[in-house]
Each structure stands twice: as C-alpha cells, then as structure tokens.
C-alpha positions in Angstrom: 19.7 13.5 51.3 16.0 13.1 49.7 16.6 16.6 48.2 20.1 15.5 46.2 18.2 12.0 45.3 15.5 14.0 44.0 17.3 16.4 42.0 19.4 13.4 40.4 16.2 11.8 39.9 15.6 14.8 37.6 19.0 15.3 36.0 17.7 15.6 32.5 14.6 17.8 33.3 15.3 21.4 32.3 12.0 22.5 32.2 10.5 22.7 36.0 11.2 24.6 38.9 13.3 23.7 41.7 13.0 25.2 45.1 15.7 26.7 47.2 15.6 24.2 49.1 16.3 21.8 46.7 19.0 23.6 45.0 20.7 24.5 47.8 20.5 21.1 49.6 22.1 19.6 46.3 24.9 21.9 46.4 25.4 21.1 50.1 25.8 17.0 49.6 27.7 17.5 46.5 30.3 19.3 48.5 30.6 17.2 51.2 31.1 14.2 48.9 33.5 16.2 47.0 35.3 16.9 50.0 35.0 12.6 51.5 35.8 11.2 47.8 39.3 14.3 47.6 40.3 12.6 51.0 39.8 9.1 49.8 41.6 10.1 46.8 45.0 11.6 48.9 44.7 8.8 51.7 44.8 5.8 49.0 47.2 7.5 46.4 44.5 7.7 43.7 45.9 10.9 42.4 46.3 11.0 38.6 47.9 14.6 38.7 48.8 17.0 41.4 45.4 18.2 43.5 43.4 15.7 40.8 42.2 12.1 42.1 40.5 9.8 40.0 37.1 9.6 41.9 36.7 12.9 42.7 37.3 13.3 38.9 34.8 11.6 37.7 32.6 12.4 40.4 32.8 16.0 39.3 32.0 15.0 35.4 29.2 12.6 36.8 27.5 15.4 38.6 28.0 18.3 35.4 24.4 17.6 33.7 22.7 17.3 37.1 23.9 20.4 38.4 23.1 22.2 35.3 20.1 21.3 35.2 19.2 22.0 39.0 20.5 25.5 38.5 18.4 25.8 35.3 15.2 24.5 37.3 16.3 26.8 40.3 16.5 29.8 37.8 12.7 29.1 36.3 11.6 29.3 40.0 12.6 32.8 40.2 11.1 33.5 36.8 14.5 33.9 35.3 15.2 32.2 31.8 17.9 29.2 32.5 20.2 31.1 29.8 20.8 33.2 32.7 23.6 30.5 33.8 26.0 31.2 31.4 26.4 34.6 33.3 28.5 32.3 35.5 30.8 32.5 32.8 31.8 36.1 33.5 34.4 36.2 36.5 33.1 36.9 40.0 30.3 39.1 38.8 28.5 36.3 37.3 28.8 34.4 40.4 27.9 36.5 42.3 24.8 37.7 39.7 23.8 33.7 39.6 24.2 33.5 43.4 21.7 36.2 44.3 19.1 34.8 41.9 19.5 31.2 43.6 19.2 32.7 46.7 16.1 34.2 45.9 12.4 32.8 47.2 10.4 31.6 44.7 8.0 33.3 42.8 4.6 32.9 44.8 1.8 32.2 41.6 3.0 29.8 38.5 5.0 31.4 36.1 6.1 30.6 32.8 7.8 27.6 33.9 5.3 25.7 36.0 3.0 26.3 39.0 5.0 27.0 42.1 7.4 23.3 43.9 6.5 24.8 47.3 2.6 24.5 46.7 3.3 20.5 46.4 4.7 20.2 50.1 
C-alpha cells in the first residue's frame, strides 16, 4: 500500500524514475480497487450505463494523471524517453512493447533521468 501512496504522492512528477516495484505495486492496488469499487457499483445499482458504475468511473478518471505519470517515471528507469508510452496506442504490439520495458530492471548507474530509486532503499 506505501508503494500506490507513494506514487500518488508523485502524480504530477514526470521527471524521476520509478522502480519496478513501484510501478508494478501501483498497478496491482489499482486493480483490486477497480475490481472492489465495479462490485460496489453492481451490488448498490450505481450503474449509469451497462458495465459502467459511477465510482468506478470516476475512479478510473481520478487515477488517469497518476498512472501516466508512473509509467513515464517507470520508463526513465529503464533509460527509455516517457514518449515511449504512446506506443500503447498501437494495438497489442504496443502493449506488449510498453509491457516488456516495465518489466525490465532498472538501469544500475544514473541515467539521464536521475540517479538510480533502488540506491535510496
């Protein structure tokens, strides 16, 4: 849970670099309260269209800056520009292209984007 408070801490930082660990524990707690707030959503009737409640809504469009700027932060750590994200916007090979490069370990020495997160802890 400190890993998703931290990178919401740092929602408007696209500069840094953000550890796998980081990243991935963010995705990981933004699914599960994705999946928590979709039941919420179906068990009180909170649906404002088919397969589209209201708090998972605006949970989604709460969490769009932060998880852009984690997988920005992410990409630096691999030495990668955080352009490199809009290759998400090419079907399934841009996931899969974006998914490799967050998967990843970090680059060891600081790069162009900062000195390397792992060196802090």
């Amino acid at each position: 849970m400190q890993w998703f408070i931290l990178a919401m801490k740092k929602a408007f930082n696209f500069s840094d670099r953000s550890r796998r660990k980081e990243y991935w524990m963010f995705i990981l707690f933004t699914l599960i309260f994705s999946i928590v707030l979709t039941i919420i959503d179906t068990v009180a009737g909170l649906e404002i269209a088919e397969d589209m409640g209201i708090l998972s809504t605006l949970f989604s469009i709460i969490l769009i800056i932060p998880t852009l700027s984690v997988t920005v932060r992410r990409l630096h750590d691999v030495g990668k520009s955080g352009w490199w994200v809009l290759i998400s916007l090419i079907p399934i090979i841009g996931f899969i292209v974006l998914l490799v490069f967050t998967v990843k370990d970090s680059e060891a020495k600081t790069n162009t984007f900062g000195p390397n997160p792992k060196a802090a802890f």
